[in-house]
gemmi code that builds the backbone of each chain (N, CA, C; Angstrom):
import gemmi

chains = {
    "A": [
        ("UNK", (75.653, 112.661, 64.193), (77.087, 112.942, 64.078), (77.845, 111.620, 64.160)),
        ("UNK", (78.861, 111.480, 63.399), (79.404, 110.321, 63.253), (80.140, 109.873, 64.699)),
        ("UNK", (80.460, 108.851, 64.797), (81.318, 108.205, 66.100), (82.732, 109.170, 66.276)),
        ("UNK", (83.273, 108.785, 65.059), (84.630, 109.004, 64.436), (84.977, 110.385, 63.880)),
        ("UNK", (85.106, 111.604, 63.923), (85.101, 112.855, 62.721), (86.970, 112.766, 62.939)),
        ("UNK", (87.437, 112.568, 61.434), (88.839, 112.647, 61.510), (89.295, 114.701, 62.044)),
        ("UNK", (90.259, 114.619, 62.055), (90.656, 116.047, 62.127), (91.850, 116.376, 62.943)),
        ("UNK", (91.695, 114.768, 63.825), (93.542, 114.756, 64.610), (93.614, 113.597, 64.025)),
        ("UNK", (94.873, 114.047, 63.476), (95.826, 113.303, 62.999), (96.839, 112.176, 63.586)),
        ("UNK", (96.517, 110.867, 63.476), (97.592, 109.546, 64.249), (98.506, 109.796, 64.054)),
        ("UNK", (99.464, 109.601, 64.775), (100.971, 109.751, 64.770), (101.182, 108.164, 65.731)),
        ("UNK", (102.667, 107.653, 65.279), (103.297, 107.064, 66.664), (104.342, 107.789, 67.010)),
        ("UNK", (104.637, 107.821, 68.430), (106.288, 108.315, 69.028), (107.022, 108.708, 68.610)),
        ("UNK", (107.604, 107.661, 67.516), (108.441, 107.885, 66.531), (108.779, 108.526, 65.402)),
        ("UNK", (107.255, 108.692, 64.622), (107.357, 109.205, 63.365), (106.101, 110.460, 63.620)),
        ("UNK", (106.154, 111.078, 65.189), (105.263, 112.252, 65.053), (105.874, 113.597, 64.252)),
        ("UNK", (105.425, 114.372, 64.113), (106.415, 115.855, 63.483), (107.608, 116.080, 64.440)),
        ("UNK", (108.343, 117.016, 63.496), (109.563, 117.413, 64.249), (109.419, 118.344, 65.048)),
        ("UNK", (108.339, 119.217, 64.219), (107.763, 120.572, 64.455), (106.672, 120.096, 64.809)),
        ("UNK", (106.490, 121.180, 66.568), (105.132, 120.965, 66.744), (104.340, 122.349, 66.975)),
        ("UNK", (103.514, 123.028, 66.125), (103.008, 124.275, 66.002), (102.269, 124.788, 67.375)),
        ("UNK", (101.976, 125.736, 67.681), (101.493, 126.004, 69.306), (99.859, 125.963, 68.933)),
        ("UNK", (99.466, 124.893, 69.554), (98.069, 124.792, 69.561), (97.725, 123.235, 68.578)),
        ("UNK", (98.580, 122.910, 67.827), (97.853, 122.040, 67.454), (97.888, 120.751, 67.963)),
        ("UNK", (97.123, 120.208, 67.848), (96.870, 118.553, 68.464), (97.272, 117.789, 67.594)),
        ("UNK", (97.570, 116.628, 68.108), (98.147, 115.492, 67.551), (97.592, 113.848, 68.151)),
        ("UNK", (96.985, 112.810, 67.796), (97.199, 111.460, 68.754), (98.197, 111.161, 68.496)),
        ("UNK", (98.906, 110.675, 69.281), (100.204, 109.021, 69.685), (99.712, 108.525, 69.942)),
        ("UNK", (99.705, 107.364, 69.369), (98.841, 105.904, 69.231), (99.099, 104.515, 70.084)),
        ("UNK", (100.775, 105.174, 70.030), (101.071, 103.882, 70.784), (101.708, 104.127, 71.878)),
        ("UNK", (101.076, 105.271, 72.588), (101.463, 105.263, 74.179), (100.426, 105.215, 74.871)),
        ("UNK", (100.181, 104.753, 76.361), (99.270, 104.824, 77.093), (98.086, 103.232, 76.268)),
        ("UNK", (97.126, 103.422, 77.165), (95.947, 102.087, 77.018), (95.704, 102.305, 75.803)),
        ("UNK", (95.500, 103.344, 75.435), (95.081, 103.922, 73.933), (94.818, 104.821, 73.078)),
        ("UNK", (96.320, 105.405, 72.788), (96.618, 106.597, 73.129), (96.920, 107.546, 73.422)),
        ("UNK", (97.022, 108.881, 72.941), (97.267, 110.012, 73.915), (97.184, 110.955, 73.582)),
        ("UNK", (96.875, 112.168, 73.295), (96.914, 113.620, 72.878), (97.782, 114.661, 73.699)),
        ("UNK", (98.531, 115.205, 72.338), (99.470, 116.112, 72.687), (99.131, 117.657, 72.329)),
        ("UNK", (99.716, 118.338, 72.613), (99.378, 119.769, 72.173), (100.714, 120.525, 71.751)),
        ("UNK", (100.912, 121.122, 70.807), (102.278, 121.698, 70.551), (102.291, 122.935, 70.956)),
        ("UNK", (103.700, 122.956, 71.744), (103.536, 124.221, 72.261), (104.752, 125.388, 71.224)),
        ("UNK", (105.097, 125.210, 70.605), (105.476, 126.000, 69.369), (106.913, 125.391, 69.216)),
        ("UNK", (107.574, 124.153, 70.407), (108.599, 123.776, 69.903), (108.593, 121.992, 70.350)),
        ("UNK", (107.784, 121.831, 70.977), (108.070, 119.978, 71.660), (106.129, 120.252, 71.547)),
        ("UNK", (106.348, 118.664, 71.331), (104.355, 117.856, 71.639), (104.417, 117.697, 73.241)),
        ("UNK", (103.565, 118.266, 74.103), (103.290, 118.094, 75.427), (101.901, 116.936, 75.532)),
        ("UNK", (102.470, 115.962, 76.644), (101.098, 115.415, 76.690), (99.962, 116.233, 77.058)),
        ("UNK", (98.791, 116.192, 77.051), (97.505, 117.042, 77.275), (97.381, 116.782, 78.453)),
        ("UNK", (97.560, 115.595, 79.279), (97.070, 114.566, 80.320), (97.653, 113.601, 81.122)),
        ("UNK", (97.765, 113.265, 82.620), (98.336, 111.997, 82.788), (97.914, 111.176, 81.779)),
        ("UNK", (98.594, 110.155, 81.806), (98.405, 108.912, 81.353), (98.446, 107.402, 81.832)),
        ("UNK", (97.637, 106.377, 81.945), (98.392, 105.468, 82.636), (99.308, 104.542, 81.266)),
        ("UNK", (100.987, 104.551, 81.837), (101.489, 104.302, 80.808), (101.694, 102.450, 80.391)),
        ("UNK", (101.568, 101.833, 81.603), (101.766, 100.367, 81.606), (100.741, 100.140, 82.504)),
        ("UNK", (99.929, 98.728, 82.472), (99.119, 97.865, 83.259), (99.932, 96.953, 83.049)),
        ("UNK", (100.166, 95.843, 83.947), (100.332, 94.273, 84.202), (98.823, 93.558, 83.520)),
        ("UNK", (99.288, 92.670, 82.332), (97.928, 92.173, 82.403), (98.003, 90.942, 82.962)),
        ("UNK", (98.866, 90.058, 83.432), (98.747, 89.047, 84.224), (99.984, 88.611, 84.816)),
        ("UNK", (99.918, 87.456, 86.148), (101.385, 87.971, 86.925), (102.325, 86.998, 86.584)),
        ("UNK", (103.310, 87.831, 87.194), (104.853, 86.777, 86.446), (105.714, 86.281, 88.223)),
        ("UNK", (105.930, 84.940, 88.140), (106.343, 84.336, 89.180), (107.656, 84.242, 89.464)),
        ("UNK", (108.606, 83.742, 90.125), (109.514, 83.226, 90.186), (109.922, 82.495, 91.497)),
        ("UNK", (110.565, 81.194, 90.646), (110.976, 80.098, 91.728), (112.437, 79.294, 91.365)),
        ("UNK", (112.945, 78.572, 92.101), (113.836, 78.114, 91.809), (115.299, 78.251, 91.748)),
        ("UNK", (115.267, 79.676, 92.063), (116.710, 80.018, 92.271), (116.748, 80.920, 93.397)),
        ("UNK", (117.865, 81.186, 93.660), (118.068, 82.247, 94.340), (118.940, 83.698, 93.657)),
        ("UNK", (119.204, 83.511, 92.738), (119.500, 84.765, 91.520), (118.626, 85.360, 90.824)),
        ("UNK", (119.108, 86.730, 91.335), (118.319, 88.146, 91.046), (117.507, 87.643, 89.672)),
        ("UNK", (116.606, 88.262, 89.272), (115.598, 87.606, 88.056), (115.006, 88.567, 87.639)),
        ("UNK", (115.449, 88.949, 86.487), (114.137, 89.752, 85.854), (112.475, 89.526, 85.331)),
        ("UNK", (111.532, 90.102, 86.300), (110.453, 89.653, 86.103), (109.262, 90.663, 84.842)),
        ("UNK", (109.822, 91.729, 84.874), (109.115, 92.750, 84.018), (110.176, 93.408, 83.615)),
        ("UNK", (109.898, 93.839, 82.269), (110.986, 95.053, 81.692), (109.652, 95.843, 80.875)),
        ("UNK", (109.724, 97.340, 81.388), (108.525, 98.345, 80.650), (109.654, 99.139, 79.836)),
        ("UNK", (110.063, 99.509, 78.408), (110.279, 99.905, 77.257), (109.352, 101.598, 77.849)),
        ("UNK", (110.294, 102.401, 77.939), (109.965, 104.081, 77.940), (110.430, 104.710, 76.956)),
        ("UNK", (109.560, 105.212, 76.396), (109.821, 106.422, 75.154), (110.347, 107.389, 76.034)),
        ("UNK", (112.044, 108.061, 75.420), (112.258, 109.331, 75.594), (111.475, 110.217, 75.631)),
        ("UNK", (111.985, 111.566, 76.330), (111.017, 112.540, 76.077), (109.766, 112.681, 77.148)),
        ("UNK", (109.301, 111.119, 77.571), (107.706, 111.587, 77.520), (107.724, 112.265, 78.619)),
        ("UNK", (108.222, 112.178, 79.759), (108.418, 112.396, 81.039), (108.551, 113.961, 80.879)),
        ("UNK", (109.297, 114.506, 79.921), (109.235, 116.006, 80.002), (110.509, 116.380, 80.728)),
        ("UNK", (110.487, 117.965, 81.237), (111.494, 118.189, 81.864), (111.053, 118.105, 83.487)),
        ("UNK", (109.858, 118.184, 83.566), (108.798, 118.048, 85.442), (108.469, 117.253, 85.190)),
        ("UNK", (108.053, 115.794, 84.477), (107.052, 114.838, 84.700), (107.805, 113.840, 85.816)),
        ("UNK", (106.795, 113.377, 86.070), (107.186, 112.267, 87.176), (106.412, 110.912, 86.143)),
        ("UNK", (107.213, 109.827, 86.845), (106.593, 108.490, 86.956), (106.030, 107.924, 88.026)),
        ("UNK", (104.803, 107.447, 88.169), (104.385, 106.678, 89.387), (104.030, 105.724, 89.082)),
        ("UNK", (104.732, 104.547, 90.256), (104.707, 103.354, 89.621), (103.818, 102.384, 91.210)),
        ("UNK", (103.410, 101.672, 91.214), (102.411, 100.693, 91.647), (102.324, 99.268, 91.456)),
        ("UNK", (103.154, 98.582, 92.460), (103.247, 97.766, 92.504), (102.322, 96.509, 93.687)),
        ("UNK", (101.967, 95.397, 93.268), (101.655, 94.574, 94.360), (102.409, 93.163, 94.069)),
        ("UNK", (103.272, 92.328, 94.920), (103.904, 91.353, 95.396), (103.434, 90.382, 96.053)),
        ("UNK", (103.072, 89.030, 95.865), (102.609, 88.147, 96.671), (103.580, 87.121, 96.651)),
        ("UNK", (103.572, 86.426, 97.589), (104.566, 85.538, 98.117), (104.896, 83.939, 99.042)),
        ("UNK", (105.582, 83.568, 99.154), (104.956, 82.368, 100.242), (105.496, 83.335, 101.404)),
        ("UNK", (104.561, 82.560, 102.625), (104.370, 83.267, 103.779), (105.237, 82.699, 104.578)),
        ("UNK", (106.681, 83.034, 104.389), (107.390, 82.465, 105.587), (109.010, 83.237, 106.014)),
        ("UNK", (109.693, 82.599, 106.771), (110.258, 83.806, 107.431), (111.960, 83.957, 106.321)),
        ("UNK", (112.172, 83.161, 105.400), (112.777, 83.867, 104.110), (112.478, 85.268, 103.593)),
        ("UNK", (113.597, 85.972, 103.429), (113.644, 86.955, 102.448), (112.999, 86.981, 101.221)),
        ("UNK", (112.699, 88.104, 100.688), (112.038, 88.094, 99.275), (112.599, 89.325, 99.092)),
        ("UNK", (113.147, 90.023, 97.408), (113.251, 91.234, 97.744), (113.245, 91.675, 96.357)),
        ("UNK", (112.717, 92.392, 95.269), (112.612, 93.166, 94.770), (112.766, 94.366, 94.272)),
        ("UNK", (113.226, 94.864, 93.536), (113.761, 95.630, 93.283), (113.174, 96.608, 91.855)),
        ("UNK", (113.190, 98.216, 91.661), (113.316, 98.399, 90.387), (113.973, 99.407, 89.931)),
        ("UNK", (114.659, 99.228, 88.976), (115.867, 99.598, 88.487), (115.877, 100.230, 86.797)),
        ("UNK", (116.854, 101.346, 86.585), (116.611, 101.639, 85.611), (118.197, 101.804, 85.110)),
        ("UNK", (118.541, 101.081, 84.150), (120.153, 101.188, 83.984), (120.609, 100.689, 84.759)),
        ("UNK", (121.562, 101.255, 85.477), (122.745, 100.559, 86.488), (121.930, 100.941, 88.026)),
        ("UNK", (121.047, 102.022, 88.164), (120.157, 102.747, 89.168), (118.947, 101.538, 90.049)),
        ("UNK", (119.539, 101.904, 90.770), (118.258, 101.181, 91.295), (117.308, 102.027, 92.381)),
        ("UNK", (115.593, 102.237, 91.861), (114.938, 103.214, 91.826), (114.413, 103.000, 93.206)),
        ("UNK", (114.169, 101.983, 92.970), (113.375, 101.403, 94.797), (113.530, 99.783, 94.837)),
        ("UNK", (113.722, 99.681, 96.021), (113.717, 98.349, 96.460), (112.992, 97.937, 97.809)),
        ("UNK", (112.891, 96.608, 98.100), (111.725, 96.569, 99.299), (112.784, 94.823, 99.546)),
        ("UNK", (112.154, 94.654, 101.119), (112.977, 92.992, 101.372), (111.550, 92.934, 102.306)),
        ("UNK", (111.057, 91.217, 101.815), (109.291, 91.126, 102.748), (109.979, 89.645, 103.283)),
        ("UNK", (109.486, 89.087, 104.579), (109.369, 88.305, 105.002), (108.137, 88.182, 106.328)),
        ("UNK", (107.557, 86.634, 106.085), (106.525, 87.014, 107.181), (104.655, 87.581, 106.506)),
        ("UNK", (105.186, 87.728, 105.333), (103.981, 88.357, 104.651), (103.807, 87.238, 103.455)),
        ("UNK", (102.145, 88.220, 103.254), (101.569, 87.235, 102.186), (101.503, 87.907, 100.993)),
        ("UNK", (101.505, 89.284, 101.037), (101.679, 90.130, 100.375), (101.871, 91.596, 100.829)),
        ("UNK", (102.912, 92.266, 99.497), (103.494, 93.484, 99.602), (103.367, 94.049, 98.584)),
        ("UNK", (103.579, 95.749, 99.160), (103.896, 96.465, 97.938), (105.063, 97.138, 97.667)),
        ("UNK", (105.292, 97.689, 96.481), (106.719, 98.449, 96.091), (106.189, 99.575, 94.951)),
        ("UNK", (105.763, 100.890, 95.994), (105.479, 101.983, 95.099), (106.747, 102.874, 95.212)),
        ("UNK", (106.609, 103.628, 94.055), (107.558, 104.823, 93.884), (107.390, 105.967, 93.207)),
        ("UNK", (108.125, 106.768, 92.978), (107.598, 108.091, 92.055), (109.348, 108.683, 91.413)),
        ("UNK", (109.242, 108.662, 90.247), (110.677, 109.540, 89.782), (110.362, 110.715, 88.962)),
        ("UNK", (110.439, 111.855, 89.912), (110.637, 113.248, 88.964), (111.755, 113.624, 88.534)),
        ("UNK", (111.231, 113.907, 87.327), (112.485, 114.878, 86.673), (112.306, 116.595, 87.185)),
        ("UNK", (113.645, 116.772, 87.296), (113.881, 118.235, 88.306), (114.010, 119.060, 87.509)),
        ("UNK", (113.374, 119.431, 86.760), (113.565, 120.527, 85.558), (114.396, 120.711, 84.566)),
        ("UNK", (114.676, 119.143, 84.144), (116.037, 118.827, 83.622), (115.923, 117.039, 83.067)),
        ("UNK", (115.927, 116.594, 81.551), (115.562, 115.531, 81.810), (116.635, 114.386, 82.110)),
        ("UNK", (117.639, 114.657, 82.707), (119.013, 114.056, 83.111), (119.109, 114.118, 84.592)),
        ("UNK", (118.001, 114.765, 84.946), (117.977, 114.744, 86.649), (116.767, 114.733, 87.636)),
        ("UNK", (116.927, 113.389, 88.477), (115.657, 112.953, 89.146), (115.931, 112.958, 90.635)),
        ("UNK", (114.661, 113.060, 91.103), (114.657, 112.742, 92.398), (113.711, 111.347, 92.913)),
        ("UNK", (113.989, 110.331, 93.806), (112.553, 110.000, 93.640), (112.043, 109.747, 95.272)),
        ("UNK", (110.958, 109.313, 95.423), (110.265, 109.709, 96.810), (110.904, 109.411, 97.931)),
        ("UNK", (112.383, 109.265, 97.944), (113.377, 108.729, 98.987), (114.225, 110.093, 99.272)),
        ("UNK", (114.010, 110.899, 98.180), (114.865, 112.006, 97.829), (116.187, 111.321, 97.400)),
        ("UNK", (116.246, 110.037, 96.822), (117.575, 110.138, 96.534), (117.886, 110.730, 94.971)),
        ("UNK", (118.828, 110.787, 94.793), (118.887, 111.723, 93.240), (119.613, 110.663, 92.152)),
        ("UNK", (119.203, 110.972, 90.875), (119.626, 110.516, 90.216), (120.287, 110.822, 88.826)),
        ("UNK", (120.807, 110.236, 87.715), (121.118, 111.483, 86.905), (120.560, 110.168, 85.221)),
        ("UNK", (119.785, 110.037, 85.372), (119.084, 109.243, 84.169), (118.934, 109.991, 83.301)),
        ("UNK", (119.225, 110.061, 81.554), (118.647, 110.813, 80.811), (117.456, 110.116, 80.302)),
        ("UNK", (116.133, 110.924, 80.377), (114.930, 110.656, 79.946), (114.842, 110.780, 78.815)),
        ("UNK", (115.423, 111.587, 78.180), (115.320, 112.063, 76.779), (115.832, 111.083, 75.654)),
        ("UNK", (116.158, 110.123, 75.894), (116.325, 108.972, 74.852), (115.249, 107.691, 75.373)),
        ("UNK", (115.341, 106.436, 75.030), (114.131, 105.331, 75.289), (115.238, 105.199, 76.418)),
        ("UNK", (114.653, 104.335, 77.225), (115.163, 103.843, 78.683), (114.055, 102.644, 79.018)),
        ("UNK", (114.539, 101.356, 79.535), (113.854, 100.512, 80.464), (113.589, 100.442, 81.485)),
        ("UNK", (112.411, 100.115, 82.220), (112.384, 100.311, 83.687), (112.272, 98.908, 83.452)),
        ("UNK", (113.026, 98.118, 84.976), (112.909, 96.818, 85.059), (112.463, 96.262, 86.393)),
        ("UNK", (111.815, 95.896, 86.360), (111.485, 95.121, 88.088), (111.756, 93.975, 87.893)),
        ("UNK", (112.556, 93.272, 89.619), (113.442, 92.255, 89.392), (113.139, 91.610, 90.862)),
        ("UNK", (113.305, 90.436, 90.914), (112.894, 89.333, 92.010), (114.164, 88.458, 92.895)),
        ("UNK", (114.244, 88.903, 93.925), (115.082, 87.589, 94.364), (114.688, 87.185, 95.881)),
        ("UNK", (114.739, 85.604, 95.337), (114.506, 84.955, 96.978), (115.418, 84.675, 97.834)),
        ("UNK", (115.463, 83.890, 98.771), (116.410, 83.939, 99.942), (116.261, 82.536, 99.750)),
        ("UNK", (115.644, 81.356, 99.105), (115.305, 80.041, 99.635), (114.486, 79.732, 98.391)),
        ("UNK", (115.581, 78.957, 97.028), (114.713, 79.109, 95.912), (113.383, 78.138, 96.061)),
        ("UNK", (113.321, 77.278, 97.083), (112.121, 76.429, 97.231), (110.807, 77.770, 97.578)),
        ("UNK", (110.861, 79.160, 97.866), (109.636, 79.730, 97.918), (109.626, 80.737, 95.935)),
        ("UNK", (108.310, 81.002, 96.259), (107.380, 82.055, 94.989), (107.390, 83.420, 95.328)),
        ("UNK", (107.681, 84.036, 94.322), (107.419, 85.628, 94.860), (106.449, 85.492, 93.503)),
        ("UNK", (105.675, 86.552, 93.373), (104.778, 86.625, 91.964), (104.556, 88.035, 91.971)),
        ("UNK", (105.234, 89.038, 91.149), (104.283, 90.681, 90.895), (103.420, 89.938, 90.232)),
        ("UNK", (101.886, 90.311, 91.244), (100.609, 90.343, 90.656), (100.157, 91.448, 90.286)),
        ("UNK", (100.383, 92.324, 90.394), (100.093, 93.877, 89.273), (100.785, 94.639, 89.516)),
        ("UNK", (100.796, 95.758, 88.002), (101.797, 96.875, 88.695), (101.165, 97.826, 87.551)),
        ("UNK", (101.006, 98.983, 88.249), (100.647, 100.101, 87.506), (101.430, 101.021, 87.239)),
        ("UNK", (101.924, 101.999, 85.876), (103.224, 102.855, 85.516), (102.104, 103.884, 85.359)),
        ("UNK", (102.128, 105.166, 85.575), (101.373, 106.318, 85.573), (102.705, 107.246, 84.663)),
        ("UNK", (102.404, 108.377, 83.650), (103.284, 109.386, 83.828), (102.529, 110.764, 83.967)),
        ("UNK", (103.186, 111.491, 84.931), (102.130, 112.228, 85.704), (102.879, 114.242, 84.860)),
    ],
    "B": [
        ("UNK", (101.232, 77.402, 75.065), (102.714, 77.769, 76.149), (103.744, 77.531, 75.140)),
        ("UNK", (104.095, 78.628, 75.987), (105.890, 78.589, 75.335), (106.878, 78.865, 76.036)),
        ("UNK", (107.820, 78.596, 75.401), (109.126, 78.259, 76.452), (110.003, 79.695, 76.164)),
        ("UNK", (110.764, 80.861, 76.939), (111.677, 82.097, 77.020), (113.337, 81.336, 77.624)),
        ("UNK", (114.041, 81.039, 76.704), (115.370, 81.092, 77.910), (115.845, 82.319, 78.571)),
        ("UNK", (116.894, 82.136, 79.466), (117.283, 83.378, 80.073), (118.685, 83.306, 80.340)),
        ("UNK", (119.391, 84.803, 80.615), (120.480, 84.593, 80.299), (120.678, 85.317, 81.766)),
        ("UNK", (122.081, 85.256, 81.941), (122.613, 85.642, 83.167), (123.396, 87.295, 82.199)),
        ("UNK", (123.567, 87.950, 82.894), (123.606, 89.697, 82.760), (123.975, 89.852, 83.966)),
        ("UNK", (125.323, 90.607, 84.138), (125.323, 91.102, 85.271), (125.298, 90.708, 86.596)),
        ("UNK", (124.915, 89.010, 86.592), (124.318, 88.510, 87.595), (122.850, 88.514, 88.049)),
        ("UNK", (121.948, 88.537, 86.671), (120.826, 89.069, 87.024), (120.318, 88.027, 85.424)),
        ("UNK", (119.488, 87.113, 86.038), (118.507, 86.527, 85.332), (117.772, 87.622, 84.302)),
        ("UNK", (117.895, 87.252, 82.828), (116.594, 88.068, 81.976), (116.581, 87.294, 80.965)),
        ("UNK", (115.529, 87.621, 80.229), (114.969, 86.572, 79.137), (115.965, 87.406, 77.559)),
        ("UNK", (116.108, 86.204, 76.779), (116.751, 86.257, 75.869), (115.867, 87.006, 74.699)),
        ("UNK", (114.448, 87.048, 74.669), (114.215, 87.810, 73.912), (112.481, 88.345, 75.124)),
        ("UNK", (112.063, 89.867, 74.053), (110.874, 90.271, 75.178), (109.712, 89.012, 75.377)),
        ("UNK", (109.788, 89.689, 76.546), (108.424, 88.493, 77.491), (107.206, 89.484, 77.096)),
        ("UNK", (106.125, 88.383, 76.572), (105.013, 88.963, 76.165), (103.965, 90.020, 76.937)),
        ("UNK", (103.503, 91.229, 76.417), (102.318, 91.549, 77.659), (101.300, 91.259, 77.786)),
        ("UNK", (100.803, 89.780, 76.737), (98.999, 89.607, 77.236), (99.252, 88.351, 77.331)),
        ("UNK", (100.059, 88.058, 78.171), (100.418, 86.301, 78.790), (99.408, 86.181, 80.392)),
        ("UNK", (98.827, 85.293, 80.492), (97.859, 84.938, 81.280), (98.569, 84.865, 82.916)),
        ("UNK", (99.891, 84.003, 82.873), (100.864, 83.731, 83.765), (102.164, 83.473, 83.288)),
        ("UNK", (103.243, 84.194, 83.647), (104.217, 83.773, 83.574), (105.307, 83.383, 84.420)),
        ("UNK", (106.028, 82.365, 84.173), (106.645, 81.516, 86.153), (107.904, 81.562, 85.239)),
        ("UNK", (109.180, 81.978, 85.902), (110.260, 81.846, 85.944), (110.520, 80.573, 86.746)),
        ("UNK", (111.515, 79.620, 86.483), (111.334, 78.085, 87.228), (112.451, 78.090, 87.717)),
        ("UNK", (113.687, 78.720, 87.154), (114.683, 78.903, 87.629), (115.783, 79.131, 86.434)),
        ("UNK", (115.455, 78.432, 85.482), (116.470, 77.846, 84.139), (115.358, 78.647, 82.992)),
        ("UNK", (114.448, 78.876, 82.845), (113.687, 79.643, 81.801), (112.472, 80.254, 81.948)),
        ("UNK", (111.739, 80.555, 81.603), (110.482, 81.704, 81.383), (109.616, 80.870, 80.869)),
        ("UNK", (108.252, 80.332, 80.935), (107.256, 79.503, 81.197), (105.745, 80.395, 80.980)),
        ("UNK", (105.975, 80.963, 79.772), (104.691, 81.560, 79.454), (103.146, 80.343, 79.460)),
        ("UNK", (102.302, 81.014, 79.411), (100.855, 80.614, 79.707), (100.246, 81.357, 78.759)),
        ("UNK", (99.510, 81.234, 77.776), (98.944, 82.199, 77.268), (97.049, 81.523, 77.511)),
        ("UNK", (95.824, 81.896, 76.734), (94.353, 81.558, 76.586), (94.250, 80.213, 76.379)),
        ("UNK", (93.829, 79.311, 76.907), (93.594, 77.798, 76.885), (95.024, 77.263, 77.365)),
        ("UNK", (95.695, 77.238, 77.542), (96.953, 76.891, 78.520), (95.977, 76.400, 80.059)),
        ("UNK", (96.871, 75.663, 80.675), (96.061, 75.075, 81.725), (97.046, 75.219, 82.765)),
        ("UNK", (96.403, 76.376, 83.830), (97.232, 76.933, 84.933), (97.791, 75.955, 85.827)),
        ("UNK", (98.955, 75.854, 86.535), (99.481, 74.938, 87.505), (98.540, 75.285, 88.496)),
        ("UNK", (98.318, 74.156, 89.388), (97.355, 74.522, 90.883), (97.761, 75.089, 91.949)),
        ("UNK", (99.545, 75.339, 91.671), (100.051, 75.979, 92.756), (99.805, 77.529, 92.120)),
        ("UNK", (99.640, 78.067, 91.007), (99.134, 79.314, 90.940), (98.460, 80.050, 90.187)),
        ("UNK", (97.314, 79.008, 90.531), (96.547, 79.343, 90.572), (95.445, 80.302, 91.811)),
        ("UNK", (95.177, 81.607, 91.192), (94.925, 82.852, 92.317), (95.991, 83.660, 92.801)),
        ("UNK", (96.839, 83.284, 91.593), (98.155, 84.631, 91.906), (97.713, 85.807, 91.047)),
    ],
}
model = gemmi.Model(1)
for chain_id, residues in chains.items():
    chain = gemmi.Chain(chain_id)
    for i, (resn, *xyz) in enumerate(residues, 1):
        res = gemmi.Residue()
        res.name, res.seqid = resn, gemmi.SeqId(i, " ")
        for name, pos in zip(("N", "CA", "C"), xyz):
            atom = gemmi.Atom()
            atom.name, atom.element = name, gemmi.Element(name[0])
            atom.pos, atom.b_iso = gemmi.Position(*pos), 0.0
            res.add_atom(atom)
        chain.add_residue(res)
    model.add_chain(chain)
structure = gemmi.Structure()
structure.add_model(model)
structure.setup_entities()
């Protein structure tokens, strides 16, 4: 049997059907590591599966100032999140080890989703989770604070860096985006 | 290597156009974005970040 038997059809994000028939499958190509399969449920493509939606493939530093800094920006397809999906996000932070502030942040729009302030450490983390509440214009996330983001168009998530003493390094050394 | 400027937003440092995702290291210095990509030769301060 071959590696490959065609029979689902590639799609990207963008240019999948309008119509999605109940039962049939589809790949999106360009979401997730590689990938993704949807299933139509007679009116929207549902993912089949978590997904992990972003990896860090190597880390991004910052020095030299003391103004807020954007260190990552992850590009979200509308939609994917659903009207229940959550995001879980996974972060790790390393730093110089001294008694300066470091503080981090991630933010989506004007929102800011989670934030963390480390001093004293060599490294930290900054996890979070944003569900949508049955509604894709309304979130909660593991703070319970609420939010009113619409998912349903593209949106950026951004994680952002600031020091207290631009002579130290903060560096996200990985961060993992899940959509669950 | 290549060089990202960055712009002030809001009060918030970001790069003028997207920062790559299969960059080896990337150091914000203060004034721009300091990609690293395969054969680039890591600084020794971060090296093991």
């Amino acid at each position: 049997m071959p590696l490959y038997k065609a029979g689902i059809i590639d799609y990207t994000w963008e240019n999948k059907p309008s119509v999605a028939p109940l039962g049939q499958i589809i790949c999106v190509t360009d979401i997730g590591e590689n990938g993704i399969l949807c299933r139509g449920d007679g009116t929207n493509w549902k993912r089949t599966s978590h997904i992990t939606y972003y990896s860090l493939s190597g880390p991004v530093s910052l020095t030299g100032t003391t103004t807020e800094t954007t260190l990552l920006t992850i590009p979200i397809n509308g939609r994917i999140m659903g009207l229940r999906g959550r995001l879980v996000e996974s972060a790790v932070f390393t730093m110089t080890n001294n008694a300066n502030n470091k503080t981090f942040r991630a933010k989506i729009g004007g929102s800011t989703i989670a934030t963390g302030t480390s001093s004293n450490l060599y490294s930290t983390r900054l996890d979070f989770w944003l569900l949508n509440r049955n509604s894709q214009s309304s979130q909660y996330n593991n703070n319970t604070t609420s939010f009113a983001i619409d998912t349903s168009v593209d949106f950026d998530l951004v994680i952002t860096g600031q020091l207290a003493n631009a002579a130290d390094t903060l560096t996200l050394s990985a961060l993992t985006l899940e959509a669950l | 290597m290549q060089t990202i400027l960055a712009v002030l937003v809001d009060d918030v440092f970001k790069p003028t156009i997207s920062l790559p995702n299969d960059a080896k290291l990337i150091v914000f210095n203060g004034t721009e974005y300091i990609i690293y990509e395969d054969g680039d030769e890591i600084p020794a301060e971060f090296i093991g970040e």
